[in-house]
SENU-697443 format. One record per residue: residue number from 1; residue in three letters; y negated, x, z negated of N, C-alpha, C, CB in turn. Coordinates in pm, 1 decimal, always signed. Glycine has a CB too. Layout:
// SENU-697443
[NUM,ALA,[Y,X,Z],[Y,X,Z],[Y,X,Z],[Y,X,Z]]
...
// end
This chain:
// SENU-697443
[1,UNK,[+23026.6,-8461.2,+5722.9],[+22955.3,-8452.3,+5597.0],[+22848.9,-8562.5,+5592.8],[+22891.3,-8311.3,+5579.1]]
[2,UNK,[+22856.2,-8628.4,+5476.3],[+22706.4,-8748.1,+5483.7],[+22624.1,-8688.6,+5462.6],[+22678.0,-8870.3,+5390.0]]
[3,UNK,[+22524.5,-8762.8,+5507.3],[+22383.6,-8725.0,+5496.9],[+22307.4,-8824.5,+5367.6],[+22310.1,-8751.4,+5659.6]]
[4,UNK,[+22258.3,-8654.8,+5317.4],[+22157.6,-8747.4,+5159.0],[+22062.4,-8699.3,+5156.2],[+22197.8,-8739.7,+4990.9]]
[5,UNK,[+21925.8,-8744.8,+5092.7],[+21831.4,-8697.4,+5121.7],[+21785.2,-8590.5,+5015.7],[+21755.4,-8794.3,+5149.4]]
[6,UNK,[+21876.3,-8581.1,+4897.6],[+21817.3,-8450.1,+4826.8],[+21819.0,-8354.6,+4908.6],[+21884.7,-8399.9,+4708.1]]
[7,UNK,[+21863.3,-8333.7,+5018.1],[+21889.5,-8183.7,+5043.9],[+21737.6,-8178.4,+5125.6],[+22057.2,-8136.7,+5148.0]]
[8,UNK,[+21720.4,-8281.9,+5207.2],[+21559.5,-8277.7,+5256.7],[+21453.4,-8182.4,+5200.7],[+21496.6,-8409.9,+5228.3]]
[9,UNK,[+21341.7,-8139.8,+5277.8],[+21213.4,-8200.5,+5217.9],[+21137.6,-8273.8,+5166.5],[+21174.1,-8207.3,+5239.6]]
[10,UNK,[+21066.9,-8294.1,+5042.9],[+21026.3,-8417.2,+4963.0],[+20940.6,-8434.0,+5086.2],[+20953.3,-8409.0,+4793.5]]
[11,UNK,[+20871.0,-8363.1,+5130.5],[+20741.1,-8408.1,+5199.9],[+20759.4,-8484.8,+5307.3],[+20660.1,-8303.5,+5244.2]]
[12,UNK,[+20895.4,-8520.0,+5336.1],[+20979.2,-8611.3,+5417.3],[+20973.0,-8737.9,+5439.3],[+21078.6,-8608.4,+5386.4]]
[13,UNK,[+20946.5,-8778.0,+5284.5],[+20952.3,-8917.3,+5240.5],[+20838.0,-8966.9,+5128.7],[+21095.4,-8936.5,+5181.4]]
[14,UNK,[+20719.5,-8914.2,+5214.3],[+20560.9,-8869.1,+5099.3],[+20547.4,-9071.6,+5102.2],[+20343.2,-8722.3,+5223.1]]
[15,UNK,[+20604.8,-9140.4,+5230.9],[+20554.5,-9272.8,+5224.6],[+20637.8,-9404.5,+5197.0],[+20497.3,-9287.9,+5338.9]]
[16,UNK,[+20785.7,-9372.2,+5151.9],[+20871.2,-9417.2,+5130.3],[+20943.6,-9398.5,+5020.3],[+20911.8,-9407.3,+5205.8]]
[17,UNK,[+20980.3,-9513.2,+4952.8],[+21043.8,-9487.2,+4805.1],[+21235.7,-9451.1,+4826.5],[+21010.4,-9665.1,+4694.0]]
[18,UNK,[+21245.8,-9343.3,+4819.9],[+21405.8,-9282.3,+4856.1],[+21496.9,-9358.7,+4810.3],[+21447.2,-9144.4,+4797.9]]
[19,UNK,[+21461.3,-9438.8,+4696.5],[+21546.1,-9512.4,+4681.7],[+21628.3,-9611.5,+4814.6],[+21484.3,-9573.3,+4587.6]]
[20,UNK,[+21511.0,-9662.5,+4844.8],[+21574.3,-9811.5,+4976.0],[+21596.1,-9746.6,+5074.8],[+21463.0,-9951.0,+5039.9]]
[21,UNK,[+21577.5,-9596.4,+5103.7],[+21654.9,-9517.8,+5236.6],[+21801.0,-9530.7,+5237.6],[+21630.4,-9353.6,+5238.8]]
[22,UNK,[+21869.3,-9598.3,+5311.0],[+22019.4,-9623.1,+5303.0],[+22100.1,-9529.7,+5370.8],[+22055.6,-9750.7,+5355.3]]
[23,UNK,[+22156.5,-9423.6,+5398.8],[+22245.8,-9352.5,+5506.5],[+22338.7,-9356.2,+5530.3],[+22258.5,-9264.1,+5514.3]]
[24,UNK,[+22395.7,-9396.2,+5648.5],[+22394.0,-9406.3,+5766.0],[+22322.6,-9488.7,+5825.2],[+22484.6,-9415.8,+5797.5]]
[25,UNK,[+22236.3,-9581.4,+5730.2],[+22196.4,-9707.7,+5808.3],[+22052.1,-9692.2,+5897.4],[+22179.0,-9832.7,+5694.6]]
[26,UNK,[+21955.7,-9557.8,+5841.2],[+21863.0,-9509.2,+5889.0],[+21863.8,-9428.4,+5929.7],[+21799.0,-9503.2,+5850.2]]
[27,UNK,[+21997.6,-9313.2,+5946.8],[+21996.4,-9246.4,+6101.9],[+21884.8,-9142.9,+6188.8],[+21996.3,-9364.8,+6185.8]]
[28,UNK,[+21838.1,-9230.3,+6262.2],[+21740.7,-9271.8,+6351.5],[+21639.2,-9259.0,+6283.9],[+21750.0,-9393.5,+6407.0]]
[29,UNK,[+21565.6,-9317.0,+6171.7],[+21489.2,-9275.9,+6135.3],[+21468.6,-9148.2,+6081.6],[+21471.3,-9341.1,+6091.7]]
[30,UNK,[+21586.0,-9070.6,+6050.3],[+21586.2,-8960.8,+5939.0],[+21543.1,-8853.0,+6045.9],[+21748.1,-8928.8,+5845.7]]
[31,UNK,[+21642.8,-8893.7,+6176.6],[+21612.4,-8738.3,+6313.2],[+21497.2,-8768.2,+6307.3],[+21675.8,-8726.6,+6503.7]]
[32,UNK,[+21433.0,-8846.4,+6321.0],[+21267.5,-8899.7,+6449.4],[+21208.8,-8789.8,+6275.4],[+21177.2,-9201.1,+6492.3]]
[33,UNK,[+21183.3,-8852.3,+6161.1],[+21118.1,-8772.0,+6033.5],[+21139.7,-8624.3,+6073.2],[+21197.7,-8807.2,+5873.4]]
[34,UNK,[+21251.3,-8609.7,+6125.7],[+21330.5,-8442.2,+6060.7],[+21228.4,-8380.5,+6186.9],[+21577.3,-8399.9,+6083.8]]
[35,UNK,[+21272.2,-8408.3,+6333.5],[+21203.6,-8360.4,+6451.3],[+21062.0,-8388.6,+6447.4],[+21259.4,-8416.7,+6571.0]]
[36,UNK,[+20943.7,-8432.0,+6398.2],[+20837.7,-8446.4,+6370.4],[+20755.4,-8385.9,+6269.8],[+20840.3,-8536.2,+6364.7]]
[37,UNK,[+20886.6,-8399.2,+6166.7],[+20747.3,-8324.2,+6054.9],[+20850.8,-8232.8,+5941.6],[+20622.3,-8490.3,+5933.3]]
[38,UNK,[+20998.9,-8228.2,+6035.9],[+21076.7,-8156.2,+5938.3],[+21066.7,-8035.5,+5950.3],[+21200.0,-8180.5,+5935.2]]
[39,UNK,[+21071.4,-7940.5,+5849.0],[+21106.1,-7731.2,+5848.8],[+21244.9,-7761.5,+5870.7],[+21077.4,-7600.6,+5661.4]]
[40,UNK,[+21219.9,-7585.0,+5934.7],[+21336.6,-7513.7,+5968.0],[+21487.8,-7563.0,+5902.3],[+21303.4,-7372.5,+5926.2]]
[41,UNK,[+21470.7,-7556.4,+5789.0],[+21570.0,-7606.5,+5713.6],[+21625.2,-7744.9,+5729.3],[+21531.2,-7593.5,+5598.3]]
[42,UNK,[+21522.0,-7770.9,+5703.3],[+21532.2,-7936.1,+5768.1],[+21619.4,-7965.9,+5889.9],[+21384.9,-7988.1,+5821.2]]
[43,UNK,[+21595.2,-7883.3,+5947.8],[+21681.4,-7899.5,+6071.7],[+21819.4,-7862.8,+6091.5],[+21627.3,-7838.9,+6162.9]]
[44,UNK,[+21837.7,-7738.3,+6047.3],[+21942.7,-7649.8,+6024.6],[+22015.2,-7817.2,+5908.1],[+21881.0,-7447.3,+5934.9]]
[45,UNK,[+21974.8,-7856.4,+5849.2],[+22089.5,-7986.9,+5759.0],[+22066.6,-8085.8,+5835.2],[+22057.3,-8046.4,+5583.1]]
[46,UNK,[+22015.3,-8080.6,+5879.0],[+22008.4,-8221.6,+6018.4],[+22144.3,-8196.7,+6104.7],[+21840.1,-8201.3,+6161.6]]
[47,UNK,[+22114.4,-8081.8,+6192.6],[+22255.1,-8056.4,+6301.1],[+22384.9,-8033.6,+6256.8],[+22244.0,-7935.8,+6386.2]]
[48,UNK,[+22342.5,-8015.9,+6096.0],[+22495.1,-7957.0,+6011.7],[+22554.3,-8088.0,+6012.0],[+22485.6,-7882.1,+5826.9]]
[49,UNK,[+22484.5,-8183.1,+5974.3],[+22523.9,-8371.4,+5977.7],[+22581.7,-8437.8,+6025.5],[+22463.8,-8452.3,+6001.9]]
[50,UNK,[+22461.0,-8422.1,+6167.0],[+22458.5,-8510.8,+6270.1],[+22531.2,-8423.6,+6397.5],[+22299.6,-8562.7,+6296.0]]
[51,UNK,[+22638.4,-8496.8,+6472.8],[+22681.5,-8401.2,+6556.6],[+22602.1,-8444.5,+6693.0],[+22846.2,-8396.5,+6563.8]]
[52,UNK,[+22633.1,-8343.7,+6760.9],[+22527.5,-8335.9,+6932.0],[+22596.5,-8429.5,+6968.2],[+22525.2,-8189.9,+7064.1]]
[53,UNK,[+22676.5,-8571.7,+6976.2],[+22700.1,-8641.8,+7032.7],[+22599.4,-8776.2,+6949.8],[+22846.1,-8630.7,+7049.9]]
[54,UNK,[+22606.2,-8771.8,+6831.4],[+22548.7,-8851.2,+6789.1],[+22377.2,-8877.6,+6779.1],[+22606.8,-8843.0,+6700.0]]
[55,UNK,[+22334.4,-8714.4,+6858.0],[+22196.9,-8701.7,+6880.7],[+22209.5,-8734.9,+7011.2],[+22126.0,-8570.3,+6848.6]]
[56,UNK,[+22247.5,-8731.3,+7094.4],[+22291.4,-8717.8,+7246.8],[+22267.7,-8890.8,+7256.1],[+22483.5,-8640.1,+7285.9]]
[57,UNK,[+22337.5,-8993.3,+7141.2],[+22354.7,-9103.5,+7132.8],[+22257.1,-9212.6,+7122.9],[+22418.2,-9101.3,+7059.9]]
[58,UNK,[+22163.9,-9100.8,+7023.7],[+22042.4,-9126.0,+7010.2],[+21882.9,-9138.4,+7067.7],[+22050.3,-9080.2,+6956.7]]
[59,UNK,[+21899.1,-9009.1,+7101.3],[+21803.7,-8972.3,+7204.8],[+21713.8,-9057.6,+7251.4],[+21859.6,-8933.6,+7305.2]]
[60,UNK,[+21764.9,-9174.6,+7359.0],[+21667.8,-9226.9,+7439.9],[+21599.3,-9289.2,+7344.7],[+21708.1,-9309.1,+7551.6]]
[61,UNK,[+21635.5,-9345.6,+7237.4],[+21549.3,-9472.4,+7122.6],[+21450.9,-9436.9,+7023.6],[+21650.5,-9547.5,+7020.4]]
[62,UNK,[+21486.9,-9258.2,+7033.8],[+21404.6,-9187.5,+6922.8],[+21225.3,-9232.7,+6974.1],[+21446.6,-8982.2,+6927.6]]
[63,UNK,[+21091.9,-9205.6,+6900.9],[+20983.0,-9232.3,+6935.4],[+20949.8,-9050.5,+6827.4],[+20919.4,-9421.0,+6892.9]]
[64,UNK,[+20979.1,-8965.1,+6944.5],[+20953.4,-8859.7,+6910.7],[+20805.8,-8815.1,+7001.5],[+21083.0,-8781.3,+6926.5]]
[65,UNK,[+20780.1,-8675.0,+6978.1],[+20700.4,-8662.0,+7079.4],[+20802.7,-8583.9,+7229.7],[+20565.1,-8566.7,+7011.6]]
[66,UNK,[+20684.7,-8532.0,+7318.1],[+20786.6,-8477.6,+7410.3],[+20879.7,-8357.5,+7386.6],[+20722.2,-8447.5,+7517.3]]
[67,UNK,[+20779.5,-8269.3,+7324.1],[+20804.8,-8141.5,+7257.6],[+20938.2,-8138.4,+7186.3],[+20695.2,-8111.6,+7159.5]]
[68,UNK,[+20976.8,-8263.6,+7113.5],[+21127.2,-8243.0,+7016.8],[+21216.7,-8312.2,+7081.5],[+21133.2,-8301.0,+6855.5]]
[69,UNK,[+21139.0,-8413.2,+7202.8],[+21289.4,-8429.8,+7289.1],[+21296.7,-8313.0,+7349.1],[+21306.2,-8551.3,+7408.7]]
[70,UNK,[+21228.5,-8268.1,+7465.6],[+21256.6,-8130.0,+7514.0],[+21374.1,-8040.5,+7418.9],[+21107.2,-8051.1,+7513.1]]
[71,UNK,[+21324.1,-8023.1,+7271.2],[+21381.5,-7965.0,+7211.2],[+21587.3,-8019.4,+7196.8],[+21278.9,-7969.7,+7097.1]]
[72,UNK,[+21563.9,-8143.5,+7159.7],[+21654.3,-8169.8,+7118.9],[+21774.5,-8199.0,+7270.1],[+21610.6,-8277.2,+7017.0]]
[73,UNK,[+21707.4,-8258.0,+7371.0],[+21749.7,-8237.3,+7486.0],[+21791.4,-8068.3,+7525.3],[+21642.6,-8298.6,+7566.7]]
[74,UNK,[+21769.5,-7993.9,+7502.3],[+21810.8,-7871.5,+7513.1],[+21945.4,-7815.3,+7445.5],[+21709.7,-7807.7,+7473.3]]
[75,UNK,[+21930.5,-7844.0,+7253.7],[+22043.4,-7852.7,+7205.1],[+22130.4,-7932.2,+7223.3],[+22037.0,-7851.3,+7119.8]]
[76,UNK,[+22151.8,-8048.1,+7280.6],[+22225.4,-8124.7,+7290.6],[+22287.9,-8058.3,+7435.2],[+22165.1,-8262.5,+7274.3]]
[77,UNK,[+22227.6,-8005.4,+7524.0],[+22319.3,-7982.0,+7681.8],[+22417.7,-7896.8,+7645.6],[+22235.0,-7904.8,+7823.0]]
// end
């Protein structure tokens, strides 16, 4: 399933005009947003997305804190 950002939180993208968010091409940016300052929900359409290989893929490059790698390192094992 692609990923779009209506389904987000606005408060997601309080500093960025949604327009020039491209997807797939920001990715990476969307987890690092979602694991930082995304709700529940947020997340729950994040993992629906993105599969645990492609977070797994990700992982080391994210600039998360420790807390949502921990986290995400967990879902991903």
């Amino acid at each position: 399933m692609a990923l779009g950002l209506e389904d987000f939180s606005v408060e997601l993208f309080w500093d960025v005009d949604r327009q020039s968010v491209h997807l797939p091409e920001h990715q990476r940016w969307l987890v690092e947003r979602v694991m930082e300052y995304g709700r529940w929900p947020d997340w729950l359409l994040l993992k629906e997305r993105v599969s645990k290989q492609e977070l797994m893929d990700l992982l080391p490059t994210l600039r998360i804190s420790q807390k949502s790698r921990s986290f995400l390192e967990l879902y991903c094992a």
